[in-house]
Every structure is written in structure tokens, then in C-alpha cells.
C-alpha positions in Angstrom: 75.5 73.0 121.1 78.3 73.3 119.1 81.9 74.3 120.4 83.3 77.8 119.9 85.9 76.0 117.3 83.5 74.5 115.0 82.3 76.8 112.0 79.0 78.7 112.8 79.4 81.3 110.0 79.5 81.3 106.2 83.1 80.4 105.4 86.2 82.0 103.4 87.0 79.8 100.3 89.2 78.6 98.1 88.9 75.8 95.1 91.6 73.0 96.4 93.0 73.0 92.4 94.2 76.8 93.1 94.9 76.3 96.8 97.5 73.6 95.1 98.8 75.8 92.5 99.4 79.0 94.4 99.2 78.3 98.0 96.1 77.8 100.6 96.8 81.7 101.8 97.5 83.5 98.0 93.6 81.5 97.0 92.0 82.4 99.9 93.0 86.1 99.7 92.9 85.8 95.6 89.1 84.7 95.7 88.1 87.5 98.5 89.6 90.1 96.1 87.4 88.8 93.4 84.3 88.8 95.1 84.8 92.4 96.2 85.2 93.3 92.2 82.5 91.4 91.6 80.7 94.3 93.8 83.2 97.0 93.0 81.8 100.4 91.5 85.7 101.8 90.6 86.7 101.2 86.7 89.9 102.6 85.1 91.2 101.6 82.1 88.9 98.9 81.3 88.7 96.6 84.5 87.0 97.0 87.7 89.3 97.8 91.1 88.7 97.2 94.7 91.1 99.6 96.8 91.9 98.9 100.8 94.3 99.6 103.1 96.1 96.4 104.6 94.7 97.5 108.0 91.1 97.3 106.3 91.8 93.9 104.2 93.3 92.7 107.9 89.0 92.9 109.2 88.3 90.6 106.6 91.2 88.3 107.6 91.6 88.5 111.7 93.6 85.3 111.9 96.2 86.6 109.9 98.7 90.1 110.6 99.3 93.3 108.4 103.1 91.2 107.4 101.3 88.6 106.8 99.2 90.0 104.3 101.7 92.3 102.9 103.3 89.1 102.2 100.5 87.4 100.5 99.5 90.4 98.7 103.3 90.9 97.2 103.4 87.1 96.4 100.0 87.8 94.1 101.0 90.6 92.4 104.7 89.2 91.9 102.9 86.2 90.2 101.0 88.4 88.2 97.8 87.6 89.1 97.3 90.8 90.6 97.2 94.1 89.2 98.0 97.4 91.1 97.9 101.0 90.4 97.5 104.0 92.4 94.3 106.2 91.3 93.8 108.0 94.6 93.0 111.4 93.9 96.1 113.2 96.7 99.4 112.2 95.9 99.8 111.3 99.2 97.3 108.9 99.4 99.1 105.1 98.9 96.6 103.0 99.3 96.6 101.0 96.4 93.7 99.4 94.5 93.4 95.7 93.5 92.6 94.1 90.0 92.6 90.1 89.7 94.5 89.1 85.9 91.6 87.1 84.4 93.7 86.4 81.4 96.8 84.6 83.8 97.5 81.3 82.4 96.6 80.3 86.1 93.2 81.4 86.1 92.1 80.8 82.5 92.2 76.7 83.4 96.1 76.3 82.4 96.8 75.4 85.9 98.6 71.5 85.9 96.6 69.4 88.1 97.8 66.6 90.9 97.1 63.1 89.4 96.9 62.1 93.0 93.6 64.8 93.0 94.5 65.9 97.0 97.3 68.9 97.7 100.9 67.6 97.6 102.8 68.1 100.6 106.3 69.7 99.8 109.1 70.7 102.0 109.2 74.6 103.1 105.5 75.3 101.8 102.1 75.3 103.2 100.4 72.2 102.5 96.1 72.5 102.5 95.5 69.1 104.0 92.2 67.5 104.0 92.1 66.7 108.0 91.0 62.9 106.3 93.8 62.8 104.7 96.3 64.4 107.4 97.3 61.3 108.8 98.8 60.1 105.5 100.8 63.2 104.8 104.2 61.0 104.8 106.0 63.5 102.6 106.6 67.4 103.6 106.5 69.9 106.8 103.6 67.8 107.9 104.7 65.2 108.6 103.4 63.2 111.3 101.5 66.3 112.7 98.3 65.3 114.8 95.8 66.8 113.2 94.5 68.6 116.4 97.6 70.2 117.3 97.5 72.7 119.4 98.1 76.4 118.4 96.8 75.3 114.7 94.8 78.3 112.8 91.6 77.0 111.3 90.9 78.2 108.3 86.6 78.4 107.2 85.6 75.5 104.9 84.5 75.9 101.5 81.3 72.9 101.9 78.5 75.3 102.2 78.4 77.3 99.5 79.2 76.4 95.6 82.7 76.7 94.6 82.1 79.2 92.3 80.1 81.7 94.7 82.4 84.1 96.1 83.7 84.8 99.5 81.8 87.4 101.8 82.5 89.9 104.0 82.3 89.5 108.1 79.6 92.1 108.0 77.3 90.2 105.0 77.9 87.0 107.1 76.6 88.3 110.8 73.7 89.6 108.3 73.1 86.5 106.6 73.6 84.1 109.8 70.3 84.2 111.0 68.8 83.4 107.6 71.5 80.4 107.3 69.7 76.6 107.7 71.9 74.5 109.7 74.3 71.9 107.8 73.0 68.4 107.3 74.2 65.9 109.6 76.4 64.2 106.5 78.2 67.6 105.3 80.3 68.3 108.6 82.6 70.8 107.4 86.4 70.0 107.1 88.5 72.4 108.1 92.2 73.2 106.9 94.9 73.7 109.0 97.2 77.0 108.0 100.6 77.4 109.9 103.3 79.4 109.2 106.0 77.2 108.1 107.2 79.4 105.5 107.6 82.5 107.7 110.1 80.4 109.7 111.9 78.3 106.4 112.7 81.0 104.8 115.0 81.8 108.2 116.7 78.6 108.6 114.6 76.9 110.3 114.3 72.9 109.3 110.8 72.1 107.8 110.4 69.5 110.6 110.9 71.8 113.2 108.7 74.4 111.9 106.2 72.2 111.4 106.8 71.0 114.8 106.5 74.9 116.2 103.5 75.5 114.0 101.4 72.5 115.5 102.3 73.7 119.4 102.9 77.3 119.2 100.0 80.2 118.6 100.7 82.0 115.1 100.3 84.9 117.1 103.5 84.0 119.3 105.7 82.8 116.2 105.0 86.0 114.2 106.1 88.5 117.3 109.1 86.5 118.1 109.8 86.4 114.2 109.2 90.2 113.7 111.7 90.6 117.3 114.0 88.2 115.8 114.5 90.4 112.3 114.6 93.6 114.5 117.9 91.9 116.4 119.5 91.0 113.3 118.9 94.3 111.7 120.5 96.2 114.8 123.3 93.7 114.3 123.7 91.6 111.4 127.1 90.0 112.6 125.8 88.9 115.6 126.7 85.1 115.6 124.1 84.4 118.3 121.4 84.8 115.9 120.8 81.5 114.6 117.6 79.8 113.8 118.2 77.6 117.0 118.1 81.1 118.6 114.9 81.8 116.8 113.4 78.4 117.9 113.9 78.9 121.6 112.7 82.0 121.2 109.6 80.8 120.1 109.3 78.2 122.6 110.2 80.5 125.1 107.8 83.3 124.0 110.6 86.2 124.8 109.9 89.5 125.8 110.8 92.0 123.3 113.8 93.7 124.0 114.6 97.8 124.8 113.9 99.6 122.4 112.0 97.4 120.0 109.6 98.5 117.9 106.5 96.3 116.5 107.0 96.4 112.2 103.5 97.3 112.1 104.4 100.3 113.9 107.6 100.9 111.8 106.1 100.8 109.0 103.2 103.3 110.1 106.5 106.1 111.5 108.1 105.5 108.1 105.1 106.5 105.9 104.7 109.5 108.5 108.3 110.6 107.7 107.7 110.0 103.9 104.6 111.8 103.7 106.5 114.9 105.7 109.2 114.6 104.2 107.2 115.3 100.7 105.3 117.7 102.5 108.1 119.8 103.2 109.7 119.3 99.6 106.5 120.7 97.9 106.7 123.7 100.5 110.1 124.2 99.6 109.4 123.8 96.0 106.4 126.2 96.2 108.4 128.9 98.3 111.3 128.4 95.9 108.9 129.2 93.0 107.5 131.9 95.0 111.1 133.5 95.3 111.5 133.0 91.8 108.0 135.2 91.0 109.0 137.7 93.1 112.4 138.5 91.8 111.4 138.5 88.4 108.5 141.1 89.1 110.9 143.0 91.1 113.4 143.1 88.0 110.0 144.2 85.8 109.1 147.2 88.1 113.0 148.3 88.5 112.9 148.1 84.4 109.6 150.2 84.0 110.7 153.0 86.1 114.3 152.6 85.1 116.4 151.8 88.3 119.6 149.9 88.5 119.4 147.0 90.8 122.7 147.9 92.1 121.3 151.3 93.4 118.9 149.5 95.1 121.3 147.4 97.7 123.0 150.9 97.7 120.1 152.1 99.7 119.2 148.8 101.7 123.0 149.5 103.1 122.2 153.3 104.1 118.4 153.0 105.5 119.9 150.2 107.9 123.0 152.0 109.6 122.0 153.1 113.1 120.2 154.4 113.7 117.7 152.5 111.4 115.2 154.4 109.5 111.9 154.0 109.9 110.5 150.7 107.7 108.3 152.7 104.9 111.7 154.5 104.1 113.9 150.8 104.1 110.4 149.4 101.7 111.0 152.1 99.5 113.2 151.9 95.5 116.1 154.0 94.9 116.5 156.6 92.3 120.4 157.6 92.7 121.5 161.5 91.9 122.7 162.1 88.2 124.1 165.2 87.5 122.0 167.9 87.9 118.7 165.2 88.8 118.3 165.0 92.9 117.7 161.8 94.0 114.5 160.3 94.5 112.5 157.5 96.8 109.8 155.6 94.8 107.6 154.2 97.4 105.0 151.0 96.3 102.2 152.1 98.0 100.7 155.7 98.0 100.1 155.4 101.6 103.5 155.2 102.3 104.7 157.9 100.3 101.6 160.4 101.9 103.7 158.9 105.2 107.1 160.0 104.4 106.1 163.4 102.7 103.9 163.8 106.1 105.2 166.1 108.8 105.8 163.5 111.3 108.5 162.1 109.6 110.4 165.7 108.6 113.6 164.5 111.2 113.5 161.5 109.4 113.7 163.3 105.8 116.6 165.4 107.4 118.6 162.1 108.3 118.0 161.0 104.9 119.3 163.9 102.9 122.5 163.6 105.3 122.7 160.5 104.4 122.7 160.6 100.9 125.3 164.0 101.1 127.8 161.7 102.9 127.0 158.7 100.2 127.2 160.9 96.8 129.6 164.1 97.5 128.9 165.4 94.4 125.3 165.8 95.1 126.2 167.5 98.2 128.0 170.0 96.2 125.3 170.7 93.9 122.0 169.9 96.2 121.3 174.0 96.0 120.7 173.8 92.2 119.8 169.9 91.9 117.1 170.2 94.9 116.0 168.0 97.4 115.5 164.5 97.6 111.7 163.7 96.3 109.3 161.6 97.8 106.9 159.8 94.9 104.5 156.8 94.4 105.3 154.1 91.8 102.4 154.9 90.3 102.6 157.9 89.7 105.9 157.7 88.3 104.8 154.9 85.6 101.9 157.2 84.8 104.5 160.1 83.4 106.8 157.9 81.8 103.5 156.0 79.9 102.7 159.9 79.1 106.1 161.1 77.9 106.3 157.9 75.5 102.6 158.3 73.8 102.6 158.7 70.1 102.5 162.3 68.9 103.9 163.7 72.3 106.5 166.6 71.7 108.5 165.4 74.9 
């Protein structure tokens, strides 16, 4: 019965020549991408695109995490050999969507090839060696590494399926499994050994001792205490302590993250929260700006059809609110201001509310306005026996005699 290490399942692949070229990770992840175009129903501008979230491309890669990917992922597209765009149909929505460059030098055969035909081993990169071949792996991060180190990821072999068939999902392989004829005894699969040197070079860690790490520590382990580790150095960048010995016993040690820390995964998921609100509330700001805008200008076209001043207008906003404050349909009402022998008038929007403040109920109310406007124009007061009281009209109706007085052939 085999052991729960040993491959039981069709494999991710990669061909060793690109593994060499761009990295055992940036192949494996390239060559998934091009098997789901190969299956991809999306086409814009000529090409076909695959589109997931890095959550969604993590189910087809378990062993690795989101930063992990998002590392791969950037090193592919900063190569060029992947395209992105964003053709999501909410502006919103970030996910982007995947095309593989074809025409990159890389891919169209360009690709110089090792004259030793097996993966070089350089220092501060991730060498794909054959586990054969591991042994004498003199040169490089691998150095002297047992083969069957502890902690060590194992990547799926590419021996049962030809190089050019692509990779498949998790969900096509438990499909296919059962359909799958058992390897022949003299194609035992070789599998590759991925560790995370990189992650920890590229924070000062010696090649030797991150291959050291890589070969006794879980992946899992190195990439939490390298995700606490940046988190301490962001909260203080001048903290001396923080050296890559720091960051080796911390590995070793497996610490436990400190107060307040916060996983990047889950950073990253609170900062595209407060993006996406903060956009949200610059469109509604945007949209109730505009709205303003509408308004005023229509209120500016209705005060120019009946032929009030604005400045009338804020005349009456400052009388209908000194206590005690009129009733509301008299504060929603438009000004007409008392020239000379013309009383003044209220124009209201609505007939209802002009039927409301004509309507007996509201007769005090009338009374405190014509006091009001006495005390505001004294020389309507003077005249109000000639000039009349203050009349009560709909908009409407008042646009309806000024339309009438203007038509051609009236004698007005």
C-alpha cells in the first residue's frame, strides 16, 4: 500500500527546460494558467483569458499561500510572460484575468539551454533537483541537503502524463483517479523538492542557512514567522534587533505572533474593504454633489420663469424661521417681494399646498405673515389698503398667465 507521501493522483507539471529558465514555482504556475485557457470561454481583444481570485488559484495550489502566489504571479507578469487586464463588469471588482505571452522570446523556444541538460543550482534561487541527482548538487543553497529532509514540500511529478498535456484541476483529478492504471513498476515518479529559500534571501539570510531552514522547518512555519517578522519591522523599521539572525531563531523557535499582529492575508483583505468604501463613498459624494448641482440650476430656471430675485428668496427663509416658526408649506413656499403698488405674493410648488395656506385653518397663520412682511417692507405697510393683501398662488398657475400674456397677437 503505498504511503500517504508517494503521488496517488495525476500530477502538476512543469518541462525541466522552463523550470530552469524561470523558476520550478513561475513553470509550474505558468503551465496551470495555460491549461485553464486552453479551456477558457472569455476572449478580449484577440486572446483567450482565465480570471481568479488568488484565494481561488490558492485551491489549485494548497502547498503554497495567497503571498506566495501573489509573489509568483507578480514575478510572471513582471517577466512579461503574463498578461493582465481588468474586464470585470463593476468597477469594483479587481479580480484580474490571466493571459500567457505566446509570442515571449521564452516560450517561442529562445530559452538558452544548460549544456550540463539537469537544473543549475545557483545561490539565493530555487533549484528543481532531480532527487538522483540531489546528492551531487555541490554548488548553490543545496548544498549537502539530504534529500529527505524533513519539512521539504513535494512538488507532483511530471512522468505520467506527456510533457505537452497540460496540468488539471484537483476536481478533474479526484474525477479521473479511479479511471487512472497504476504506474509501471520502472516509472516510479521523482519528485522535486520546493523550499523557500528565496523568501528568506531576499532578507539576509545566508543561502546556506536558508537552505538549512528549508530542509528542517515546515513552509508553513517559515512563511508565518516571515510575514510576523515584516510586520515588526514595519511597526519599527529602526529597531536594530531585527536582524536575519533574529529572523532565523525565530524560525527555529516557531514564535508566537505578537499583540496586535495581524496575518498579511488578512491585511490585505481590511485594505481592499477600506478601498472599496472608500470609492463607495467618493461616488456617493460625487452623485450627491451632482445632485446639488441639478437642483440649483432648476431652482435658478423656475425663479427665472416666474421672475423672482434669488435674493428675495433668502429674504423670506430669514422671516418664515423667526419664532415662532411658520408652519413648513409657508417656509417651502417662493417669494414675490412688494413693488410699489403690487402686494407681495407666496408662490407655492405644489397646488396642495397653496389650497393649504389659502384654507381656513391656517388664517392665524396668514395674519402672522402679513405682520411680518409690514415690519420687513414699511412701505408696503403704508400702502397695504390700496396695494392689497398678500396672495397665496400655485407655480403653475402663475407660469400659465405669464405663457398667456407673452402669446403672439395678445394686446397685453
Amino acid at each position: 500500500v503505498a504511503g500517504p507521501l508517494l503521488i496517488a493522483e495525476p500530477p502538476l507539471q512543469a518541462l525541466p527546460t522552463l523550470a530552469r529558465t524561470i523558476g520550478l514555482n513561475e513553470a509550474l504556475v505558468l503551465q496551470q494558467v495555460h491549461y485553464r485557457l486552453r479551456h477558457a470561454r472569455h476572449e478580449r481583444d484577440g486572446r483567450r483569458w482565465v480570471y481568479n481570485t488568488y484565494e481561488q488559484w490558492q485551491e489549485e495550489f494548497p502547498f503554497w499561500s495567497v503571498r506566495t502566489l501573489k509573489r509568483i504571479f507578480h514575478a510572471l507578469e513582471e517577466r512579461g510572460l503574463l498578461l493582465t487586464a481588468t474586464y470585470n463588469r463593476s468597477p469594483l471588482d479587481r479580480t484580474k484575468w490571466y493571459a500567457v505571452r505566446y509570442e515571449h522570446p521564452l516560450l517561442a523556444g529562445a530559452a538558452p539551454s544548460s549544456a550540463t541538460g539537469r537544473p543549475e543550482c545557483n545561490p539565493g534561487t530555487i533549484a528543481a533537483c532531480n532527487t538522483d541527482t540531489m546528492a551531487s548538487c555541490e554548488a548553490g543553497p543545496l548544498a549537502g541537503q539530504d534529500r529527505h529532509d524533513r519539512g521539504a514540500t513535494l512538488a507532483r511529478s511530471n512522468h505520467e502524463t506527456p510533457a505537452e498535456t497540460p496540468a488539471r484541476s484537483a476536481t478533474e483529478n479526484r474525477e479521473g483517479e479511479q479511471q487512472r492504471a497504476a504506474p509501471a513498476a520502472g516509472d516510479a515518479p521523482t519528485p522535486v523538492v520546493v523550499a523557500p529559500i528565496d523568501l528568506l534571501v531576499r532578507r539576509g539570510v545566508t543561502p546556506v542557512a536558508a537552505a538549512r531552514l528549508a530542509g528542517s522547518v515546515a513552509a508553513a512555519t517559515i512563511e508565518r514567522q516571515v510575514a510576523i517578522y515584516d510586520w515588526l519591522r514595519e511597526q519599527a523599521p529602526d529597531d536594530a534587533r531585527l536582524t536575519p539572525g533574529r529572523l532565523r531563531r525565530m524560525i527555529e523557535e516557531d514564535w508566537a505572533p505578537p499583540p496586535g499582529f495581524v496575518p498579511p492575508a488578512e491585511r490585505a483583505r481590511q485594505a481592499a474593504l477600506a478601498a472599496a468604501a472608500a470609492e463607495e463613498g467618493r461616488r456617493a459624494r460625487a452623485a450627491a454633489a451632482r445632485r446639488h448641482e441639478a437642483a440649483v440650476a432648476d431652482e435658478a430656471a423656475l425663479l427665472a420663469s416666474l421672475g423672482l430675485a434669488a435674493e428675495d428668496q433668502a429674504v423670506w427663509r430669514a422671516l418664515a424661521e423667526q419664532p415662532p416658526r411658520l408652519p413648513a408649506v409657508f417656509g417651502r413656499a417662493l417669494f414675490y417681494a412688494p413693488r410699489g403698488a403690487t402686494p407681495p405674493a407666496l408662490l407655492f410648488r405644489e397646488r396642495a399646498d397653496a389650497a393649504l395656506a389659502a384654507s381656513p385653518a391656517y388664517a392665524p397663520h396668514r395674519v402672522e405673515v402679513e405682520r411680518r412682511l409690514c415690519d420687513r417692507f414699511p412701505r408696503y405697510a403704508r400702502a397695504r389698503v390700496t396695494a392689497g393683501r398678500p396672495a397665496y398662488l400655485a407655480c403653475d398657475d402663475v407660469l400659465a398667465a405669464l405663457r398667456a400674456s407673452t402669446a403672439p397677437g395678445d394686446d397685453a
